[in-house]
PADOSE-822592 format. One record per residue (C-alpha): x, z, y; residue number from 1. Coordinates in steps of 0.5 Angstrom, whole numbers, plus 500, padded with zeros to 3 digits. Last residue first. Example, Ala and Ser with C-alpha at 12.3 -4.5 7.8 and 13.67 -1.06 7.14 Angstrom:
<recs>
REC    u    w    v  resi
REC  527  514  498     2
REC  525  516  491     1
</recs>
This chain:
<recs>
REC    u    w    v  resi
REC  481  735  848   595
REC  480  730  852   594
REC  476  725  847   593
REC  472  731  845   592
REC  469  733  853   591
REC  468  725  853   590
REC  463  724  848   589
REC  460  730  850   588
REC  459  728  857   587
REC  457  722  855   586
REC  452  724  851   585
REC  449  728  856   584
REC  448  722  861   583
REC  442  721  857   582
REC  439  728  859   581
REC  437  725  866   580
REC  434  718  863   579
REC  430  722  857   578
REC  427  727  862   577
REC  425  720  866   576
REC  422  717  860   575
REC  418  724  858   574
REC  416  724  864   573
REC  412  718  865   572
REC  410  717  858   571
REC  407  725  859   570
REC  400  723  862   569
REC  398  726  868   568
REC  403  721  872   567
REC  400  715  870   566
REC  405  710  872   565
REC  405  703  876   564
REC  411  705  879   563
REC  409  703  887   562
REC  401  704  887   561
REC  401  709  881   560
REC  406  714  883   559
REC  403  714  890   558
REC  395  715  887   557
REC  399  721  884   556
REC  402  724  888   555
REC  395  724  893   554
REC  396  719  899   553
REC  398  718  906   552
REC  404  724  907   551
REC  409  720  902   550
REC  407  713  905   549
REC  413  713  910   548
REC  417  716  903   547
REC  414  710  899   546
REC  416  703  904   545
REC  423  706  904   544
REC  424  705  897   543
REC  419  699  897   542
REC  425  696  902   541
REC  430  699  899   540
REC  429  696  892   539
REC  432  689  894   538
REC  438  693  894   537
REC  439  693  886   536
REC  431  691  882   535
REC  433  695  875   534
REC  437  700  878   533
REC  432  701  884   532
REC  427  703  878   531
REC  432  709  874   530
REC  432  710  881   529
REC  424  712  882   528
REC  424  715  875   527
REC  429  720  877   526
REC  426  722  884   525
REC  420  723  879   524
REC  424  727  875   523
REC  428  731  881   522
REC  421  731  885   521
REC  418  735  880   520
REC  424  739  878   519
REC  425  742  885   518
REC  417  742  886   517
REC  416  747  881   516
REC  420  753  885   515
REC  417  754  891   514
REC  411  758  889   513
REC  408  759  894   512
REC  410  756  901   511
REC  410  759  907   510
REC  411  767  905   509
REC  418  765  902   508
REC  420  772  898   507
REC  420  768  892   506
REC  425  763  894   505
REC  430  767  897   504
REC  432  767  891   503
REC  437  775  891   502
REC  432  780  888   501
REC  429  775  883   500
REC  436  774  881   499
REC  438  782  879   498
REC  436  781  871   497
REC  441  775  872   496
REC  444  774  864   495
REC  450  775  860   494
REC  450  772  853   493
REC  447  764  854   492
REC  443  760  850   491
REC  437  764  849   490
REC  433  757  850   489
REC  435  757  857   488
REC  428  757  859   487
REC  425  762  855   486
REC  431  767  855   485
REC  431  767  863   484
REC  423  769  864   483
REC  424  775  859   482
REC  430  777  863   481
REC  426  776  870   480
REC  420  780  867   479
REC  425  785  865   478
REC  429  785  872   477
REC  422  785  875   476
REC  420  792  870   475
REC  426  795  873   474
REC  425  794  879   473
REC  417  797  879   472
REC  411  792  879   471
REC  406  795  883   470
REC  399  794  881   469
REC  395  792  874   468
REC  394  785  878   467
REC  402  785  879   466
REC  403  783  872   465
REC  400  778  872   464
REC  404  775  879   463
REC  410  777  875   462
REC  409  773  869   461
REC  407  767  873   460
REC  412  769  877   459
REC  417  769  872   458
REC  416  763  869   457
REC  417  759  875   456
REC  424  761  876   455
REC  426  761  869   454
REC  423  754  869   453
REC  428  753  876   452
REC  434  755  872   451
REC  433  751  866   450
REC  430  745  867   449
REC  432  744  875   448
REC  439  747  873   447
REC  440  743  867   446
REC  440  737  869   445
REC  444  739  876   444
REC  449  741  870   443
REC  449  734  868   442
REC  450  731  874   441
REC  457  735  875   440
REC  458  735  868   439
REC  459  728  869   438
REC  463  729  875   437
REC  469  734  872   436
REC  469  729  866   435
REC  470  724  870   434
REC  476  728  873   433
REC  479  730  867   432
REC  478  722  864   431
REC  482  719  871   430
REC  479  712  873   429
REC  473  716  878   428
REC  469  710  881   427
REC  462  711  877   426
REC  463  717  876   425
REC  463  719  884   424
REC  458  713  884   423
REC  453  716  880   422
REC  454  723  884   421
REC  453  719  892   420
REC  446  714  890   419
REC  444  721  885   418
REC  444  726  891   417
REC  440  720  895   416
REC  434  721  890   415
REC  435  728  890   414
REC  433  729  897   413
REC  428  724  897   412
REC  424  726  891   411
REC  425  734  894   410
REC  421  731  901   409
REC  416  729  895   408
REC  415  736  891   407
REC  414  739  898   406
REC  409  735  901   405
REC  408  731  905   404
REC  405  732  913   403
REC  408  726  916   402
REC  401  722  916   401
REC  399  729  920   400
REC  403  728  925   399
REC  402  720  927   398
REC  407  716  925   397
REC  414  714  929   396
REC  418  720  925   395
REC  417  717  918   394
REC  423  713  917   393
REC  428  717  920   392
REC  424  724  916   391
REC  425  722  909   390
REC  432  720  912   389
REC  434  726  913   388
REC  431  729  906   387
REC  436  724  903   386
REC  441  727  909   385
REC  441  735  905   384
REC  441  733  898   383
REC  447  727  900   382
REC  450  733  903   381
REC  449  737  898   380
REC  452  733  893   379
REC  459  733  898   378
REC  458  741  897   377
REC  458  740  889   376
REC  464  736  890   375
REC  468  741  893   374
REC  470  743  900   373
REC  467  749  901   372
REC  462  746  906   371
REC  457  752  908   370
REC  450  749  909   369
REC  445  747  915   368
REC  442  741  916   367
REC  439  739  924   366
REC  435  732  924   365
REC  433  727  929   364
REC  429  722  931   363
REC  427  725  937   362
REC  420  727  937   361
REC  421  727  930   360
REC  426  734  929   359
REC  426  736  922   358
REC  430  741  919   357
REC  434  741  913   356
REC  437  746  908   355
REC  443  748  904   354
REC  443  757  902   353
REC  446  763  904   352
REC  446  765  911   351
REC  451  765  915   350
REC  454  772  918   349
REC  461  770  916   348
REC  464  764  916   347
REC  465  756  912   346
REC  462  751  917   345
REC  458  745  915   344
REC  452  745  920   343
REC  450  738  921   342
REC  447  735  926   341
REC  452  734  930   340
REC  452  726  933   339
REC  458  723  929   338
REC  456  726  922   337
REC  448  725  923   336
REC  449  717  926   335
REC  453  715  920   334
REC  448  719  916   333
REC  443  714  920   332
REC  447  708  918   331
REC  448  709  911   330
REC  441  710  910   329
REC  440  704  914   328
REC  444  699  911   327
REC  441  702  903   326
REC  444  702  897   325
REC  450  701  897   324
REC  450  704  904   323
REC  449  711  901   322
REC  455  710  898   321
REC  460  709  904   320
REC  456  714  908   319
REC  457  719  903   318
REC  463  718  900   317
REC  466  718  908   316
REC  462  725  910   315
REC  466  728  904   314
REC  473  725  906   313
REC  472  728  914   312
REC  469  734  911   311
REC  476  734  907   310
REC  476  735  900   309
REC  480  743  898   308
REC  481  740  890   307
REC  480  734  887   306
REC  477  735  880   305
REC  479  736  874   304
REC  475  738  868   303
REC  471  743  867   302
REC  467  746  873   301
REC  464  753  873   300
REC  457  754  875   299
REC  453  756  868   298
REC  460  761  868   297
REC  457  767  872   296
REC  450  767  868   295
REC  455  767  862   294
REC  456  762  856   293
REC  457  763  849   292
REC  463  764  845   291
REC  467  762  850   290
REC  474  757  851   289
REC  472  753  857   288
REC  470  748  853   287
REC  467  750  848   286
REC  462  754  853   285
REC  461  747  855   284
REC  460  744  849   283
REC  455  749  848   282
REC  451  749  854   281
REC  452  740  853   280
REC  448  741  847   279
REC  443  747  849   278
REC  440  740  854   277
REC  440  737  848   276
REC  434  741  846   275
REC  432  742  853   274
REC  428  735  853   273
REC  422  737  849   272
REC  420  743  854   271
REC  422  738  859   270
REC  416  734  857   269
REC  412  740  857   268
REC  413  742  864   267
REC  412  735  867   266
REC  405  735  863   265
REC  404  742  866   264
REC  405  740  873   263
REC  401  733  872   262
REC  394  736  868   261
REC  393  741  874   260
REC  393  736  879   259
REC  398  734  884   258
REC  398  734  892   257
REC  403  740  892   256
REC  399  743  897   255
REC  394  743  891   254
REC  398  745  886   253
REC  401  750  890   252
REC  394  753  892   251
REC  391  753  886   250
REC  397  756  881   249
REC  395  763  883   248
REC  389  763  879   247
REC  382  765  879   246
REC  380  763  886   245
REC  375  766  889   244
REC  376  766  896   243
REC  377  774  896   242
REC  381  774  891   241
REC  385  769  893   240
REC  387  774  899   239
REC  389  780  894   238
REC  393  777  890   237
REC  396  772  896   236
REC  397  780  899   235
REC  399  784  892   234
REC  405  778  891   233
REC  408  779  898   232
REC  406  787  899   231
REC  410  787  892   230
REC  416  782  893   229
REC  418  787  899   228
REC  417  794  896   227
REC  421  790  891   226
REC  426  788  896   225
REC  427  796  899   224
REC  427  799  893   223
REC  433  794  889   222
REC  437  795  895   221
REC  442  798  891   220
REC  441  794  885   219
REC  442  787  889   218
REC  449  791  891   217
REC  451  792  884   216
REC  448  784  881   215
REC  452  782  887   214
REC  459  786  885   213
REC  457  784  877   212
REC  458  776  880   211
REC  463  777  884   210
REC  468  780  878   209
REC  465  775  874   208
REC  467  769  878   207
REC  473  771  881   206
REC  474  774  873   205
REC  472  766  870   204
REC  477  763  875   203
REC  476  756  878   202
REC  471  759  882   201
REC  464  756  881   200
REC  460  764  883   199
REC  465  763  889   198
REC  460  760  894   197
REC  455  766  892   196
REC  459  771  895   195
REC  459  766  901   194
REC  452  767  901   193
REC  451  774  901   192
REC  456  776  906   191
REC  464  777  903   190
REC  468  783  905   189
REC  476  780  902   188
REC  482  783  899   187
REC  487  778  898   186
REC  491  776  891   185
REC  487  770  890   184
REC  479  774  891   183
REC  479  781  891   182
REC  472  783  893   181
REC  469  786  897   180
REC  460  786  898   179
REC  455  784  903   178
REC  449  786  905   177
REC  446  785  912   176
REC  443  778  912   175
REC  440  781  905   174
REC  436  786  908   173
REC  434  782  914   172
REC  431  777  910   171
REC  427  782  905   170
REC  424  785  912   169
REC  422  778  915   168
REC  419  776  908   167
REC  415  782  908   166
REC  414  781  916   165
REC  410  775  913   164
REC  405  778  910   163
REC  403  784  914   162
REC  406  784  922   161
REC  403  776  922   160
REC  398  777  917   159
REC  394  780  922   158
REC  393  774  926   157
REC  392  769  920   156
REC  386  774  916   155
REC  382  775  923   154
REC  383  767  924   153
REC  380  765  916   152
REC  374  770  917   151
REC  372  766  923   150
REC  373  759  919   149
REC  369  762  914   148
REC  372  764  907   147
REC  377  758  904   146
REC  375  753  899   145
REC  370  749  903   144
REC  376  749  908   143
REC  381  745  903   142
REC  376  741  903   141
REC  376  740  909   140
REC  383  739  911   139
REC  384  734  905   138
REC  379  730  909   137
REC  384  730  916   136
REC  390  728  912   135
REC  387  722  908   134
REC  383  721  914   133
REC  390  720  919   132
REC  389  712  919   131
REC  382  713  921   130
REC  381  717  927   129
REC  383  712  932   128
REC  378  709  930   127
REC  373  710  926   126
REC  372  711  919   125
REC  373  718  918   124
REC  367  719  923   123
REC  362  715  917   122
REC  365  719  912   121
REC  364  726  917   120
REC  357  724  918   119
REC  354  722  911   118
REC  359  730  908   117
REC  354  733  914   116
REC  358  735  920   115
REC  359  743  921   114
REC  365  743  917   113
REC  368  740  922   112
REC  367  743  927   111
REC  367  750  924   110
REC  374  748  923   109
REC  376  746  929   108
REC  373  754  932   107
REC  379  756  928   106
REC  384  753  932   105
REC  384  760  936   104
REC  386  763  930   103
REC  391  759  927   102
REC  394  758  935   101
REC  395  766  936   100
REC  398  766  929    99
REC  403  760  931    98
REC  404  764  938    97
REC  405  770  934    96
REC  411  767  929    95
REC  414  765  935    94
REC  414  772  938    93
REC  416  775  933    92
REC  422  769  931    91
REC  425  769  938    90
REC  426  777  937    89
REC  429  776  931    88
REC  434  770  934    87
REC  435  775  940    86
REC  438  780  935    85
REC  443  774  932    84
REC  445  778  926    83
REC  443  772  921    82
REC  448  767  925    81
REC  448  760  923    80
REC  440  762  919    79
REC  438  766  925    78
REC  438  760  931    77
REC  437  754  926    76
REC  430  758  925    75
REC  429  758  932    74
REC  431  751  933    73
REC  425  750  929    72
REC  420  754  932    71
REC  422  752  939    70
REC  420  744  937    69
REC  415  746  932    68
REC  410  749  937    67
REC  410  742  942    66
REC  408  738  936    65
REC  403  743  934    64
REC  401  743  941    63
REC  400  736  941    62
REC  396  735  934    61
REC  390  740  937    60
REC  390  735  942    59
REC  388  730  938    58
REC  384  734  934    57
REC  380  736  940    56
REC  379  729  942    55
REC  377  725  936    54
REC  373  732  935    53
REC  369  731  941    52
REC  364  725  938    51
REC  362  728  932    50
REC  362  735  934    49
REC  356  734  939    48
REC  357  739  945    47
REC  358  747  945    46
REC  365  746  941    45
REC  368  742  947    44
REC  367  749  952    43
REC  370  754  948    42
REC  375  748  945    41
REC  378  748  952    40
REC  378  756  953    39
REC  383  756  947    38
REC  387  750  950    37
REC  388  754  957    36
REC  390  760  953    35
REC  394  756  948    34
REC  398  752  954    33
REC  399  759  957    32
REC  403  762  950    31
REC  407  755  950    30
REC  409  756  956    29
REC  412  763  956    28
REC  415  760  949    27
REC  419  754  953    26
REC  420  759  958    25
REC  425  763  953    24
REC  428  756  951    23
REC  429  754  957    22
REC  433  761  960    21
REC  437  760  953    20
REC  440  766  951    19
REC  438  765  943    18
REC  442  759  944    17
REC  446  757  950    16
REC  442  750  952    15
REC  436  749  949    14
REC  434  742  945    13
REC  442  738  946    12
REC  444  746  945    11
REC  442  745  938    10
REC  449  742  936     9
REC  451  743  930     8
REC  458  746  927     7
REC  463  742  922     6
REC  466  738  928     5
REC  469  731  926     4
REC  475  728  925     3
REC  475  721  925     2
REC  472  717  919     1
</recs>
């Protein structure tokens, strides 16, 4: 592929960044179209809700649509750069908007509430209102749930400078940490996320050295993100009681559209799979030459690998596998690296972490990552694209029929890494360089079994431990400690006390528990290709066919309309956890055949 910029363009959206005169009028705009639309449903809530909510609802949708365009640069604009002052400012006024919007929109759900369960069935069954029902009827009862819709609004406004400034405040603190370190014989002032970068150093006292240099820095700000995680975990606690809700799983279980039954018999059959999962830690540390592995080795490579991959190398791996599979797939990732939709480049003030963002209106998509040229970052571009082209083949439906959840845009991304990975052994001759790439996939096992239970266990823990009141940072650390021996099966010798501190994740006030859908949509992503290497390219179609429906349906009714499978039950699962540790054996096999 020819040479390719490794910067995104959002210019295309606003030009001149967090300056743009567009983009601040854009705001201005939106603030004034809010009023004119709160005076609108003031006066449509006083006729006959059955015949003005088609209308109300759809307007509704159009100033969400018109809300996600700013709000999403807006999260570009922050994460290319975390010191960017008038991003910060962009972002209050927008996380305003939306909170404005929230509450005004609660005269909706009055509406809907309003109608008898005879009245609201007979609507959904109506033009133009029926193709998003599914959408529209999960809303309502989810509102039944919920306090009064008045009560609802008050609660969204003020959260603006409570709840969500928390998640703001840890951001901040963590985009101006960084660290020194010495790495190859040069001393260097690292950001957060380009330390993390270097946790798979080809030498292990890079890796410990950067390592102990976070865990030090985290301990120093330990104060302020406790503070922050606690404010986090004592207003969920204290929201869901007022709701009556007894358990802090109901709300990402149901915006995760599985039932109870689904999420814990994933769990206990990874339970049954970590056992061999132990295996491919200990021939690891073997290989490496240790007793035991370390929190800092668990992303080291073995093996041999090509060193320094160019992006233009990268973006023709994937472009060239995905089109096995998939023409169109190949196509539109064609399209992102040629087009700019990719932020791949490696300098400071970054934030930390891989995400993409979607932009429907324009059948586009902005990714964000560091690219260091290894094959894990050729892997997170496969990620980051499948999440693409989840959104490409969803952007002509109706908003609310692209609504899916978290574990299922997991499902695309991951589906689209194991397309590139297996092809990277597949086409690997060297047995050094196949071992490097089937440990490669064997660690992303390890880590959705291992690293996201421990995540998912500790704010289990963490959250039973806030009802009794505020959790100091040594306590987390133990809670995180605690929650690390379980799920990696006391295998490894020097664990991450700090990680509560540095995953983001927990300080995510949009989404609760951001961890189990990673492993739910790796083993269901799983499942999904363990079917498209049965059936070969005929399955794409089928395969495109799921993501379009992926936010028309409940998980479950999904898995059993395109897999024939009961996901309540562990026979699923289980085959899915024996197909992803199945590479295990390989990989021990070779590892003893190089020695």
């Amino acid at each position: 592929m020819e040479k390719l910029n490794q910067t995104w363009d959002l210019d295309v959206f606003y030009p001149g960044g967090s300056e743009s005169p567009q983009l601040w009028q854009e705001l201005d705009s939106l603030e004034e179209e809010i009023r004119e639309f709160e005076q609108y449903l003031a006066e449509a809530s006083k006729e006959d809700p059955k015949k003005i909510l088609p209308e109300i609802i759809e307007k509704t949708q159009e100033i969400q649509k018109r809300l996600r365009k700013p709000g999403t640069v807006i999260h570009c604009l922050l994460a290319q750069n975390v010191k960017d002052e008038n991003a910060k400012v962009l972002r209050g006024k927008m996380s305003q908007l939306n909170a404005t919007f929230g509450a005004i929109t609660a005269k909706l759900d009055d509406l809907m509430l309003e109608l008898s369960d005879n009245d609201w069935n007979e609507l959904m069954a109506t033009e133009p209102l029926k193709s998003i029902s599914f959408a529209l009827s999960e809303a309502r009862e989810n509102l039944k749930e919920k306090l009064a819709p008045n009560i609802e609004a008050i609660i969204t406004q003020l959260s603006v400078d409570g709840y969500h400034a928390w998640s703001s405040l840890y951001s901040t603190i963590a985009g101006r940490m960084s660290i020194d370190a010495e790495i190859d014989g040069t001393k260097r002032t690292l950001s957060i996320g380009q330390a993390n970068n270097l946790l798979d150093h080809q030498n292990r006292e890079v890796r410990k050295e950067v390592f102990y240099k976070l865990e030090e820095a985290w301990e120093k700000n330990s104060d302020l993100v406790a503070s922050a995680l606690n404010h986090i975990g004592g207003y969920r606690l204290n929201l869901y009681n007022n709701r009556g809700w007894e358990s802090v799983l109901k709300e990402p279980i149901k915006r995760n559209r599985i039932e109870p039954e689904t999420l814990q018999a994933m769990w206990d059959a990874i339970e049954e799979g970590k056992p061999k999962v132990v295996k491919y830690l200990e021939k690891k540390a073997e290989l490496l030459g240790l007793e035991k592995l370390s929190w800092f080795d668990l992303e080291a490579s073995v093996g041999k690998t090509s060193k320094n991959i160019s992006y233009e190398e990268a973006a023709d791996f994937v472009v060239k596998n995905y089109a096995v599979f998939s023409s169109e797939m190949a196509e539109m990732a064609e399209k992102a690296f040629k087009e700019r939709w990719i932020e791949a480049e490696d300098r400071p003030n970054k934030d930390q972490g891989a995400f993409c963002a979607g932009f429907p209106e324009v059948n586009q998509s902005r990714i964000f990552m560091t690219f260091g040229g290894t094959t894990a970052g050729i892997g997170t571009l496969a990620h980051e694209l499948g999440h693409a082209y989840h959104s490409y083949v969803t952007s002509d439906l109706h908003p609310m029929q692209r609504r899916y959840p978290s574990n299922l845009a997991e499902t695309a991304s991951i589906f689209g890494e194991l397309l590139v990975n297996d092809a990277a052994i597949k086409q690997a001759t060297d047995k050094l360089e196949k071992l490097a790439l089937l440990e490669n996939k064997v660690r992303s096992t390890m880590w959705f079994f291992m690293n996201l239970h421990c995540r998912f266990i500790f704010e289990v823990d963490f959250y039973e431990t806030r009802r009794k009141g505020l959790v100091r940072a040594s306590e987390l650390n133990d809670l995180m400690l605690n929650a690390q021996r379980k799920a990696f099966c006391d295998s490894l010798e020097v664990y991450h006390q700090y990680f509560w501190a540095s995953k983001g994740h927990f300080y995510s006030t949009g989404t609760p528990f951001y961890n189990f859908p990673y492993t739910f949509g790796y083993l269901f992503s799983t499942g999904i290709y363990a079917r498209a290497l049965e059936e070969g390219p005929s399955f794409a179609g089928t395969y495109r066919q799921l993501l379009r429906e992926t936010g028309m349906m409940s998980v479950e009714d999904l898995a059993r309309k395109y897999l024939d499978v009961d996901l309540r039950t562990l026979d699923f699962w289980r085959s899915a956890v024996r197909l992803a540790t199945s590479d295990i054996d390989e990989f021990i096999r070779l590892a003893d055949d190089v020695k």
